[in-house]
PDB file of N, CA, C and O in Angstrom:
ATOM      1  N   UNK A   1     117.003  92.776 154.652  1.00  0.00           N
ATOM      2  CA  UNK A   1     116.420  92.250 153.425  1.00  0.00           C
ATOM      3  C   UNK A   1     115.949  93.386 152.518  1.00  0.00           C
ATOM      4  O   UNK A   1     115.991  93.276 151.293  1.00  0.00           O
ATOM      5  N   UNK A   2     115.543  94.371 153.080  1.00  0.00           N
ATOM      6  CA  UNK A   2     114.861  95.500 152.374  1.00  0.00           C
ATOM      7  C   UNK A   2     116.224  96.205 151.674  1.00  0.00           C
ATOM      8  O   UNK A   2     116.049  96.571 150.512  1.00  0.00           O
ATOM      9  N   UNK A   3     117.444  96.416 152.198  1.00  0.00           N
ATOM     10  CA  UNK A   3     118.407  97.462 152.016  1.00  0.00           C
ATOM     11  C   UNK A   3     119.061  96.180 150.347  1.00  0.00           C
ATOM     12  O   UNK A   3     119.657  96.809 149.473  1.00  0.00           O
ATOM     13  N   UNK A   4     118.879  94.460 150.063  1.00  0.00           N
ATOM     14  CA  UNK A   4     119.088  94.074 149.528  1.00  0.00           C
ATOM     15  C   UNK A   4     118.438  94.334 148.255  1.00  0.00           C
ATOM     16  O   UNK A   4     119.057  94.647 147.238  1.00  0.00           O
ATOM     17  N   UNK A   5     117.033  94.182 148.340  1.00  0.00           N
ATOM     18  CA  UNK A   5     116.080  94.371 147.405  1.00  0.00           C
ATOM     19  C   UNK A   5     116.769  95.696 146.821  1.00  0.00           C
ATOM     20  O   UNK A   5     117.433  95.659 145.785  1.00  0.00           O
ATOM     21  N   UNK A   6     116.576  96.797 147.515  1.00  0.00           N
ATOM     22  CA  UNK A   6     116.380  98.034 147.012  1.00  0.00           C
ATOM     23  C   UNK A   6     117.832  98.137 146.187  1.00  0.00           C
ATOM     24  O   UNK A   6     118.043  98.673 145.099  1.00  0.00           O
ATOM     25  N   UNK A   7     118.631  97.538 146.951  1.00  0.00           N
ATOM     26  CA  UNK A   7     120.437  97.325 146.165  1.00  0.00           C
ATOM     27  C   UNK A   7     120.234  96.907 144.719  1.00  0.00           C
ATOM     28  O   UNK A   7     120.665  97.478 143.717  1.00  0.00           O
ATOM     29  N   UNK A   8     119.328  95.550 144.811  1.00  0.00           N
ATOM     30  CA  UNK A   8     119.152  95.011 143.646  1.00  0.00           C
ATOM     31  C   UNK A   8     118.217  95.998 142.669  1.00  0.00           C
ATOM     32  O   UNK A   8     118.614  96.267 141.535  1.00  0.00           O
ATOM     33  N   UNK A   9     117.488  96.299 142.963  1.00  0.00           N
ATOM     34  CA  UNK A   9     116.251  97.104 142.364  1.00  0.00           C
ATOM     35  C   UNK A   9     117.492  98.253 141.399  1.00  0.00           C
ATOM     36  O   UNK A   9     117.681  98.392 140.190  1.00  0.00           O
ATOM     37  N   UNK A  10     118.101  98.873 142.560  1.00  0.00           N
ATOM     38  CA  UNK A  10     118.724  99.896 142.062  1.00  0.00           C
ATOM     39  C   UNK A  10     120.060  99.692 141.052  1.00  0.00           C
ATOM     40  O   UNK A  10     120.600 100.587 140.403  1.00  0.00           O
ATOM     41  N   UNK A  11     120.515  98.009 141.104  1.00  0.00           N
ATOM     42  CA  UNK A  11     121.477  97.797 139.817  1.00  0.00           C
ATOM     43  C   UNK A  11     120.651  97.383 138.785  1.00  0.00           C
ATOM     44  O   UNK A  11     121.163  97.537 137.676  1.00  0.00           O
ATOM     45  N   UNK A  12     119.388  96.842 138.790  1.00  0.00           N
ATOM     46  CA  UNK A  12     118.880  96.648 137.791  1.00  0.00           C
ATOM     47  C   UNK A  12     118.540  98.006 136.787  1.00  0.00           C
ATOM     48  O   UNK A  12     118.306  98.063 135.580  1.00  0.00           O
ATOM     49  N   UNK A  13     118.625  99.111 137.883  1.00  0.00           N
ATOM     50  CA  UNK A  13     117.819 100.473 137.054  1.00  0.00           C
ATOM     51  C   UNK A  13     119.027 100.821 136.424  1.00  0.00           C
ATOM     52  O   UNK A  13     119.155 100.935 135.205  1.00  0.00           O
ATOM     53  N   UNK A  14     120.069 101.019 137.408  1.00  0.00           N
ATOM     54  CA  UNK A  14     121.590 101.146 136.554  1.00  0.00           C
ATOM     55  C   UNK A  14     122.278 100.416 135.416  1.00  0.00           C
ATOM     56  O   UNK A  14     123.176 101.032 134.840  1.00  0.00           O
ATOM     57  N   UNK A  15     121.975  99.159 135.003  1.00  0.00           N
ATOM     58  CA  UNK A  15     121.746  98.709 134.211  1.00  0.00           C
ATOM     59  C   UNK A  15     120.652  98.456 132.548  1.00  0.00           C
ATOM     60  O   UNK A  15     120.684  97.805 131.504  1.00  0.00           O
ATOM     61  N   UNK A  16     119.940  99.295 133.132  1.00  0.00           N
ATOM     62  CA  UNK A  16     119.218  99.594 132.000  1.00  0.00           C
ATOM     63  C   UNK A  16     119.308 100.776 131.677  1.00  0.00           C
ATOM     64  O   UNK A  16     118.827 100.993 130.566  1.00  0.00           O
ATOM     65  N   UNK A  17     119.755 101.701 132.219  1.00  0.00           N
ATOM     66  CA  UNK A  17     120.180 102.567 132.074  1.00  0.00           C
ATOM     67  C   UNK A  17     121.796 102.848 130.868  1.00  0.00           C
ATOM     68  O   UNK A  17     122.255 103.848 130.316  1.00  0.00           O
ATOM     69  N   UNK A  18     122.082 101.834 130.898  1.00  0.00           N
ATOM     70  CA  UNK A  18     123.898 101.680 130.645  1.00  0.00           C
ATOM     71  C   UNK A  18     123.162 101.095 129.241  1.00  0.00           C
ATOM     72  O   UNK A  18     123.109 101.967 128.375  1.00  0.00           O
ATOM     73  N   UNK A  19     122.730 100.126 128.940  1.00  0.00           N
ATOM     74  CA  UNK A  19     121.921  99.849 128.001  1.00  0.00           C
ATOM     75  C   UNK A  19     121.407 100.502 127.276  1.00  0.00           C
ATOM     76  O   UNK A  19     121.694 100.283 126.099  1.00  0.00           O
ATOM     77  N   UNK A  20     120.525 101.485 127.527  1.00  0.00           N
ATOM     78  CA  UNK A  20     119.916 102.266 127.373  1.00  0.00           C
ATOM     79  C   UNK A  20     120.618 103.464 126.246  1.00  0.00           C
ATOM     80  O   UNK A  20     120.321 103.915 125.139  1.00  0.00           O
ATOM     81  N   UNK A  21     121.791 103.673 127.331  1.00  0.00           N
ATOM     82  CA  UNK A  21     123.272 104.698 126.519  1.00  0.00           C
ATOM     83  C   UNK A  21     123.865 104.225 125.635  1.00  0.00           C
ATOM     84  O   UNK A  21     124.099 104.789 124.566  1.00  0.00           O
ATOM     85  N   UNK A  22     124.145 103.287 125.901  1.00  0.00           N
ATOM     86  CA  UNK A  22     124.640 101.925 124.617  1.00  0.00           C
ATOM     87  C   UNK A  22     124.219 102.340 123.211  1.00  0.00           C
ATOM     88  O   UNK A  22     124.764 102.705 122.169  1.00  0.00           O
ATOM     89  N   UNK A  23     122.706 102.057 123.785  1.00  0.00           N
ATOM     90  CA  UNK A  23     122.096 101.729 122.570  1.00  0.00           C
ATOM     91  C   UNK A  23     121.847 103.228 121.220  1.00  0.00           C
ATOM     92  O   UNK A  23     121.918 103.347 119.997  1.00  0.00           O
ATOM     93  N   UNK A  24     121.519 104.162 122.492  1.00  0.00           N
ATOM     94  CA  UNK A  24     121.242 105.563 121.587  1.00  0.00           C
ATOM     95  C   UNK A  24     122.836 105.894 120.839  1.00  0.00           C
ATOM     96  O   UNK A  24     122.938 106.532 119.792  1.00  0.00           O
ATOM     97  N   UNK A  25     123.929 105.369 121.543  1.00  0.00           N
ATOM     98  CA  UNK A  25     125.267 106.172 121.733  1.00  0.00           C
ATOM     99  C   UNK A  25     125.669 105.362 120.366  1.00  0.00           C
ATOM    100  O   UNK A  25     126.378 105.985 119.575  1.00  0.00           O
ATOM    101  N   UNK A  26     125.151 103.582 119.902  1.00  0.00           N
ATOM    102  CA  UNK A  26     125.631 103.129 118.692  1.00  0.00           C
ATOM    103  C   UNK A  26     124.656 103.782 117.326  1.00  0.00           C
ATOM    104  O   UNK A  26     125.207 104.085 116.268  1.00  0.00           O
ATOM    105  N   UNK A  27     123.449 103.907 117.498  1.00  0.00           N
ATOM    106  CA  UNK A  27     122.228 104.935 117.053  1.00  0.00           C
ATOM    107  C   UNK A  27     122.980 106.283 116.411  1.00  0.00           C
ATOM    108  O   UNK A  27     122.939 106.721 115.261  1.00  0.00           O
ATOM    109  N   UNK A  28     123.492 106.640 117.276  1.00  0.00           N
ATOM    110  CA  UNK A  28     123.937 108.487 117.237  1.00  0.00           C
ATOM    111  C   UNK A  28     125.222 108.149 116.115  1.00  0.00           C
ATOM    112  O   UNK A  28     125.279 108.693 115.012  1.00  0.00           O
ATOM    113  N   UNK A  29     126.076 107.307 116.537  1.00  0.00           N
ATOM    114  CA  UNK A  29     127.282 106.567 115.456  1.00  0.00           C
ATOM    115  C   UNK A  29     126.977 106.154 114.339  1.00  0.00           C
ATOM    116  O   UNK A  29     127.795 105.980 113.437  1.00  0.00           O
ATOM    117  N   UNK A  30     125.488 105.897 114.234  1.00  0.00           N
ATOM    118  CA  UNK A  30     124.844 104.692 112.748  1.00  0.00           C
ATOM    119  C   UNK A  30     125.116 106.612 112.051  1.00  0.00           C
ATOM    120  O   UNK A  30     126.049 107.148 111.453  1.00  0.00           O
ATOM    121  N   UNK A  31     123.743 107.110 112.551  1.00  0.00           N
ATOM    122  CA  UNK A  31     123.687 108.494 112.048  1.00  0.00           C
ATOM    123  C   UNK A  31     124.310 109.342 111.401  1.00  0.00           C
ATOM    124  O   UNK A  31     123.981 109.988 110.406  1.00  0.00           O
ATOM    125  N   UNK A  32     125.687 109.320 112.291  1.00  0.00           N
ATOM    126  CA  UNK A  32     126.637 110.046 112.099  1.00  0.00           C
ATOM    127  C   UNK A  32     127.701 109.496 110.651  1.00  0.00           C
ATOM    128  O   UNK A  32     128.235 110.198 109.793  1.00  0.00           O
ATOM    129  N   UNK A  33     127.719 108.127 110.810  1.00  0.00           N
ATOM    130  CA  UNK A  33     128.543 107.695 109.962  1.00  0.00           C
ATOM    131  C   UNK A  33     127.617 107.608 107.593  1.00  0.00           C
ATOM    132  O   UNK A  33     128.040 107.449 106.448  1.00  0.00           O
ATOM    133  N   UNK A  34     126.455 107.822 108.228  1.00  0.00           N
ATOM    134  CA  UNK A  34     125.355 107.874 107.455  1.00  0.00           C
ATOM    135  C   UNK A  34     125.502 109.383 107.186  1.00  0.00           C
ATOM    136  O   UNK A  34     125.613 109.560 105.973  1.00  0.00           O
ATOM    137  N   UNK A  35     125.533 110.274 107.725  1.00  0.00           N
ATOM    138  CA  UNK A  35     125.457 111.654 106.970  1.00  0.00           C
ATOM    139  C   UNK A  35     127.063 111.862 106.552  1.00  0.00           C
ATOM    140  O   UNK A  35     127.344 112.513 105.545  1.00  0.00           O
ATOM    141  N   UNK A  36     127.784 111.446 107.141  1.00  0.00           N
ATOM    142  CA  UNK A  36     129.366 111.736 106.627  1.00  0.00           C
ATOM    143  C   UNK A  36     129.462 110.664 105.040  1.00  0.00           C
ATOM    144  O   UNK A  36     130.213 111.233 104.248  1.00  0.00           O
ATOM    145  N   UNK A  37     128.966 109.481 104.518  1.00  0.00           N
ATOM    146  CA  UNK A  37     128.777 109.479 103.529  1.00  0.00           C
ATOM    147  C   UNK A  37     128.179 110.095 102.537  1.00  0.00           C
ATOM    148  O   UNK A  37     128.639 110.235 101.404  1.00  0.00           O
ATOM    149  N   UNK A  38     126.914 110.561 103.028  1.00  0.00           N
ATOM    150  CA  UNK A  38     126.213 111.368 102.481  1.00  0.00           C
ATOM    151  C   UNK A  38     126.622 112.344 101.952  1.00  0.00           C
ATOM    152  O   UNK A  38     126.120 112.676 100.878  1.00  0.00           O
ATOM    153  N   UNK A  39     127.470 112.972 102.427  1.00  0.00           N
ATOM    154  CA  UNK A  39     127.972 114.615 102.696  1.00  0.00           C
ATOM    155  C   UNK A  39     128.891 114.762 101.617  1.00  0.00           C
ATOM    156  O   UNK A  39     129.123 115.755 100.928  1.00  0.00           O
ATOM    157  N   UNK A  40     129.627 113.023 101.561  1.00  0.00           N
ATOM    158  CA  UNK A  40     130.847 112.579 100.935  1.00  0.00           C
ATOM    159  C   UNK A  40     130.466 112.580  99.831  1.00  0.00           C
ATOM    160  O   UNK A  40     130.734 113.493  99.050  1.00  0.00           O
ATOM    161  N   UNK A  41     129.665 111.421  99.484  1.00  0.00           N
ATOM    162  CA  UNK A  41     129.137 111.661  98.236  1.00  0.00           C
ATOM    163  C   UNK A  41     128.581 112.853  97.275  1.00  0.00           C
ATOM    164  O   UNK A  41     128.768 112.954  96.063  1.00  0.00           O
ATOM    165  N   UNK A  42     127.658 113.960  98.350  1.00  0.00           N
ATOM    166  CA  UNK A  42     127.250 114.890  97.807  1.00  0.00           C
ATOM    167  C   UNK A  42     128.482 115.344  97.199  1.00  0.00           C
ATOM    168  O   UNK A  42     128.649 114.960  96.042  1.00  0.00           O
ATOM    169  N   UNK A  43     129.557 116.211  97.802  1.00  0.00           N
ATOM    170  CA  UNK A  43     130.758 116.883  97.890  1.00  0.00           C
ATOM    171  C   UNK A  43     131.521 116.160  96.212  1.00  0.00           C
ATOM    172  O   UNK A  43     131.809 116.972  95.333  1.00  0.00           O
ATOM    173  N   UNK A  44     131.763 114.651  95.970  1.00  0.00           N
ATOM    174  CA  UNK A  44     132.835 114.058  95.055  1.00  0.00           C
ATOM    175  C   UNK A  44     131.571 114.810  93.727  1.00  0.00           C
ATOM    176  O   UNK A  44     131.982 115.557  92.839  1.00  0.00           O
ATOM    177  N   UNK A  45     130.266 114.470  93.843  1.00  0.00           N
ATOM    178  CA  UNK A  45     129.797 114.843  92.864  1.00  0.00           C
ATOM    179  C   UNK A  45     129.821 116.334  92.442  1.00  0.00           C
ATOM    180  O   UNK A  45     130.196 116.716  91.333  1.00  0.00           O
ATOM    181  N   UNK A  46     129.339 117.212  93.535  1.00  0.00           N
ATOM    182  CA  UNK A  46     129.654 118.668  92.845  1.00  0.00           C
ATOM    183  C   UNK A  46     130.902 118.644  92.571  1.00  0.00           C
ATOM    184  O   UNK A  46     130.982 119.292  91.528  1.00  0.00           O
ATOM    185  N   UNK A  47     132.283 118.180  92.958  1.00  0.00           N
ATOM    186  CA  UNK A  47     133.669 118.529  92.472  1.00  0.00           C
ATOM    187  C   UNK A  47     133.489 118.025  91.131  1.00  0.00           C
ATOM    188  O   UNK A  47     133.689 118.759  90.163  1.00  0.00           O
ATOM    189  N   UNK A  48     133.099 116.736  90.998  1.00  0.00           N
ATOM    190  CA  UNK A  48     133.201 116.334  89.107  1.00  0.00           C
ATOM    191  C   UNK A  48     132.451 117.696  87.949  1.00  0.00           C
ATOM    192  O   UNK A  48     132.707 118.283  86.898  1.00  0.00           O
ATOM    193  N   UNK A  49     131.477 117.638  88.959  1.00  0.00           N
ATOM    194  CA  UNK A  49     130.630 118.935  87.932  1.00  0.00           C
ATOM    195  C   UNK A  49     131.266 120.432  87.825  1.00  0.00           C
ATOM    196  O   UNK A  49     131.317 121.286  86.940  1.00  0.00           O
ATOM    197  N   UNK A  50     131.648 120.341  88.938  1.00  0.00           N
ATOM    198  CA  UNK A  50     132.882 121.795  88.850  1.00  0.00           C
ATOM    199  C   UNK A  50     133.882 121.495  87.900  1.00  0.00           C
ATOM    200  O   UNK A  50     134.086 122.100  86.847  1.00  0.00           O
ATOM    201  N   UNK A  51     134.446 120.593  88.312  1.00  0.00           N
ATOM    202  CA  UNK A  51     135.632 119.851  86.898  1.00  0.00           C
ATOM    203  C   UNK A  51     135.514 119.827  85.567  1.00  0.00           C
ATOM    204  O   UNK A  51     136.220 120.233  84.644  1.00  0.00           O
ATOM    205  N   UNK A  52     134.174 119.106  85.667  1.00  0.00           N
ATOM    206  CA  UNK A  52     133.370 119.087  83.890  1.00  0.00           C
ATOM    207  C   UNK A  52     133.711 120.622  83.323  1.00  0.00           C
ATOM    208  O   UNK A  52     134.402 120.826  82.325  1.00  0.00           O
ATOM    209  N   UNK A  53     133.024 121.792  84.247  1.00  0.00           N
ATOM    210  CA  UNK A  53     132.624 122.645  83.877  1.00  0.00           C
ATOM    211  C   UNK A  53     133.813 123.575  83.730  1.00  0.00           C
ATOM    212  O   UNK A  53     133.589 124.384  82.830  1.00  0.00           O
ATOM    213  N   UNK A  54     134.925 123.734  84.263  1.00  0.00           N
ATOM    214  CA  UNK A  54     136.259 124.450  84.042  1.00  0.00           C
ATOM    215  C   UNK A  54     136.644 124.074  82.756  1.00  0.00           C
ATOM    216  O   UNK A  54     136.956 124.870  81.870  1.00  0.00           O
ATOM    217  N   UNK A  55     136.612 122.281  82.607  1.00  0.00           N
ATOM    218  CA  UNK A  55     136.933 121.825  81.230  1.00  0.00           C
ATOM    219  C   UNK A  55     136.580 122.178  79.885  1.00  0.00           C
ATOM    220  O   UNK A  55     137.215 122.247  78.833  1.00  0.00           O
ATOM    221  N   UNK A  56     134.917 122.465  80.346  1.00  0.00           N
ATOM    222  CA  UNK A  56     134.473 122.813  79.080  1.00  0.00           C
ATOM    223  C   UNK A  56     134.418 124.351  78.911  1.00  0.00           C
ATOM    224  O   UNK A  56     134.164 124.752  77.775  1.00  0.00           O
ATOM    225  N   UNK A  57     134.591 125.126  79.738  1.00  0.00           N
ATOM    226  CA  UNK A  57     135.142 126.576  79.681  1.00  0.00           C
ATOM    227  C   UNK A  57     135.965 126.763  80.658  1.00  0.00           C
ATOM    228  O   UNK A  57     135.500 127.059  81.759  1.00  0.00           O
ATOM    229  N   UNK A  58     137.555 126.616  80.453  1.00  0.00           N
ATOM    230  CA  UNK A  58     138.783 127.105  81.135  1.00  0.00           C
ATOM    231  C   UNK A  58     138.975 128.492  81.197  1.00  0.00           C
ATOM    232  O   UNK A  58     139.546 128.978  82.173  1.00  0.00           O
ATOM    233  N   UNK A  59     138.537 129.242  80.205  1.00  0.00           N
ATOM    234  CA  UNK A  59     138.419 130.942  79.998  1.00  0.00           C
ATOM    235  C   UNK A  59     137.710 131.107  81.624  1.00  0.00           C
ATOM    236  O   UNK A  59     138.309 131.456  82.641  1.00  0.00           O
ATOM    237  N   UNK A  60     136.924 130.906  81.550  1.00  0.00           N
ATOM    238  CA  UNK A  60     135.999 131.121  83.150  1.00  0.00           C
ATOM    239  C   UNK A  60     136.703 130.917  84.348  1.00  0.00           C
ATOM    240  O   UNK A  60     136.776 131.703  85.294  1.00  0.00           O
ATOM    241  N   UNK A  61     137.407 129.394  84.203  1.00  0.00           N
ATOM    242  CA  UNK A  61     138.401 128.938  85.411  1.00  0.00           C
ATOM    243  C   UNK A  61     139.525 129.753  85.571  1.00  0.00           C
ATOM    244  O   UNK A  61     139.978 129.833  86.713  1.00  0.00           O
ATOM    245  N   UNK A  62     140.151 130.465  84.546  1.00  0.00           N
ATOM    246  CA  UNK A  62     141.323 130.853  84.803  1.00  0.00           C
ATOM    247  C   UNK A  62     140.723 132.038  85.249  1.00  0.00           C
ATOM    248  O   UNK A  62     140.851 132.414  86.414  1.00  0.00           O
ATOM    249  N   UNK A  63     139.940 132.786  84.235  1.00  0.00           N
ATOM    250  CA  UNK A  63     139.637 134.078  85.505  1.00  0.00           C
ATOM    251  C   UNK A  63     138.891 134.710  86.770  1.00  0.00           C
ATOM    252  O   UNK A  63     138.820 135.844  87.244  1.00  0.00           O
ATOM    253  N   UNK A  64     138.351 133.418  87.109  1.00  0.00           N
ATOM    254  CA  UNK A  64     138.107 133.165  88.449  1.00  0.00           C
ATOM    255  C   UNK A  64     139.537 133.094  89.378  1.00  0.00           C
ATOM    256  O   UNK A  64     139.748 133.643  90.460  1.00  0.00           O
ATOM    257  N   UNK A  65     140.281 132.380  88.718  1.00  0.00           N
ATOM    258  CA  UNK A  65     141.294 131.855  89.739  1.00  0.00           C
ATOM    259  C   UNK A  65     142.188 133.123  89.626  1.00  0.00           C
ATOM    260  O   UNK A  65     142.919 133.301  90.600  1.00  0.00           O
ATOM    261  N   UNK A  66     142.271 134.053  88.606  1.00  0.00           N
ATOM    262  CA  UNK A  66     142.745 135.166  88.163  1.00  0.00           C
ATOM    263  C   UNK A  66     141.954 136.407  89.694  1.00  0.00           C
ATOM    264  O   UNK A  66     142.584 136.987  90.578  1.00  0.00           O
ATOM    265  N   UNK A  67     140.846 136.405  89.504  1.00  0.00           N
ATOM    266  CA  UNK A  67     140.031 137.496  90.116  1.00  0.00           C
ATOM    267  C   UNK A  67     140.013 136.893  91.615  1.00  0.00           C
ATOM    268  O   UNK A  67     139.140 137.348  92.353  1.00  0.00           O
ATOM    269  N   UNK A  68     140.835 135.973  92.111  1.00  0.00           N
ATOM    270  CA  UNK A  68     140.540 135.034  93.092  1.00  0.00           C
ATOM    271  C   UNK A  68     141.861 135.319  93.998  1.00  0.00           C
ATOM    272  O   UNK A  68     141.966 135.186  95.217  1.00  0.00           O
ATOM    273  N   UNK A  69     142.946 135.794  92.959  1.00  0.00           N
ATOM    274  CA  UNK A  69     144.295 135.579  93.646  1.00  0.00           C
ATOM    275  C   UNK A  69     144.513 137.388  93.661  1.00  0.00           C
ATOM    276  O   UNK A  69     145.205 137.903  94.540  1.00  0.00           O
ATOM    277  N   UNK A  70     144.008 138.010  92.860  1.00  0.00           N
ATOM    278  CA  UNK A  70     144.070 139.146  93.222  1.00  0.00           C
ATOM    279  C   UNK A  70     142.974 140.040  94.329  1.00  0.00           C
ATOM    280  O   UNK A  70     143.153 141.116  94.899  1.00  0.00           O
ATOM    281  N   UNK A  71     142.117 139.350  94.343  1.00  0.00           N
ATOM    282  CA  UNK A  71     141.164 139.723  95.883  1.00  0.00           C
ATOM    283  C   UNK A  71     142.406 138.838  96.577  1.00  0.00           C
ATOM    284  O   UNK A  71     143.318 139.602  96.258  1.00  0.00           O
ATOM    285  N   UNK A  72     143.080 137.750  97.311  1.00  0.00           N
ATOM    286  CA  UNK A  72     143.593 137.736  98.039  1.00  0.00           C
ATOM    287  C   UNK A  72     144.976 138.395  98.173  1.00  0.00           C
ATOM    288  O   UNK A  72     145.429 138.405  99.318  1.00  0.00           O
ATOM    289  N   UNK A  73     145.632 138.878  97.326  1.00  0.00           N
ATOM    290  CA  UNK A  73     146.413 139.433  97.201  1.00  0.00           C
ATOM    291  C   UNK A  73     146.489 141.149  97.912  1.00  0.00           C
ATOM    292  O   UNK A  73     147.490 141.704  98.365  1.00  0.00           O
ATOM    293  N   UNK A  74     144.890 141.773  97.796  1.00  0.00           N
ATOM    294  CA  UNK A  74     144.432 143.007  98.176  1.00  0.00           C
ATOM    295  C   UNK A  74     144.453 142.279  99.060  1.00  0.00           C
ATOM    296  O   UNK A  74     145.614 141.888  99.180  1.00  0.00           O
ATOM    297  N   UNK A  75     143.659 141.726  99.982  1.00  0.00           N
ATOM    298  CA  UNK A  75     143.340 141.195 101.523  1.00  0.00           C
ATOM    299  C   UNK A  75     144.617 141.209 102.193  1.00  0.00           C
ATOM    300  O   UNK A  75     145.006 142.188 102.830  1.00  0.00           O
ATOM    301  N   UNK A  76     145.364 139.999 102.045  1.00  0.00           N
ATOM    302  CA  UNK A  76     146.755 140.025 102.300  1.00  0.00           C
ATOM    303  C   UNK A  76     147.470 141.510 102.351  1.00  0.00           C
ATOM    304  O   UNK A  76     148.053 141.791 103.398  1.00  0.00           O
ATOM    305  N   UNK A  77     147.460 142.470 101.289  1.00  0.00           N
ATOM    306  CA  UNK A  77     148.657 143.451 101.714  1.00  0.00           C
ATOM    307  C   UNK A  77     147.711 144.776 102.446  1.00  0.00           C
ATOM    308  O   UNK A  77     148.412 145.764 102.665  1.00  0.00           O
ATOM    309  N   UNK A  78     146.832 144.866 102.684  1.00  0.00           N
ATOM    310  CA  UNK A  78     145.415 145.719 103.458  1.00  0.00           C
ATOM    311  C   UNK A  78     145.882 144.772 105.001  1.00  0.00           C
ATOM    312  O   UNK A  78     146.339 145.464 105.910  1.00  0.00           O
ATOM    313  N   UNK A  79     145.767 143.340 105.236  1.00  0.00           N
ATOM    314  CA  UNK A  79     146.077 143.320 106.324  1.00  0.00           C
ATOM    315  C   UNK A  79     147.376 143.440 106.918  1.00  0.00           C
ATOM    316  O   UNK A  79     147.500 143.658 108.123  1.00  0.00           O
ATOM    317  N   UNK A  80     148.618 143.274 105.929  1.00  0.00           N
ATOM    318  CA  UNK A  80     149.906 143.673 106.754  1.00  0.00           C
ATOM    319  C   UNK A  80     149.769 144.796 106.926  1.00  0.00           C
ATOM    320  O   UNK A  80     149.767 144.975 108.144  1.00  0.00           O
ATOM    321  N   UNK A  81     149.609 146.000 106.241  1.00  0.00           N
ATOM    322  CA  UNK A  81     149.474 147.272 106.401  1.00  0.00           C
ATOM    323  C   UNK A  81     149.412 147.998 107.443  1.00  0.00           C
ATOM    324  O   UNK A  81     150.059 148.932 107.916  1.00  0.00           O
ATOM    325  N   UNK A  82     148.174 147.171 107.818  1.00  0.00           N
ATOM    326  CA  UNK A  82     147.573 147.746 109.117  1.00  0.00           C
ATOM    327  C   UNK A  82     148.125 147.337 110.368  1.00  0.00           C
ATOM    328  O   UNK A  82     147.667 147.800 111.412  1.00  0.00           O
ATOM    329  N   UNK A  83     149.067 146.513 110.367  1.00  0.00           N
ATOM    330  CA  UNK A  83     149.916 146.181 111.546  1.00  0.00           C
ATOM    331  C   UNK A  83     151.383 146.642 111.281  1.00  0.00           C
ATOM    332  O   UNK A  83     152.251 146.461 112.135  1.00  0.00           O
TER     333      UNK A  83
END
């Protein structure tokens, strides 16, 4: 009778236990799915404002993208070089 109890005792703990994981593990998912909007949203808005802002001075955008392709361009032929 004792080895029953303690059987039982011990699926009940295993069971709340499983519960327990459940519950933090849909918790940790709420969270997760909550900062990945977040993140999302942050992200679409700085791109519009980056957008705005090329638009209203393209002089800037192009020579960024100018000073952008020629640093990779140095990077790129500095690293074949060296192999």
């Amino acid at each position: 009778m004792a080895k029953t109890k303690t059987a039982e005792e011990l699926k009940d703990a295993l069971e709340k236990e499983k519960q327990h994981i459940e519950d933090r593990y849909t918790q940790i998912l709420d969270t997760l799915e909550y900062e990945r909007d977040r993140i999302q949203n942050e992200l679409r808005r700085e791109f519009r404002t980056a957008r705005r802002y090329v638009r209203a001075n393209p002089e800037i955008g192009v020579g960024a993208a100018f000073a952008g392709g020629i640093l990779a361009g140095v990077l790129l032929s500095t690293l074949f070089k060296s192999n």
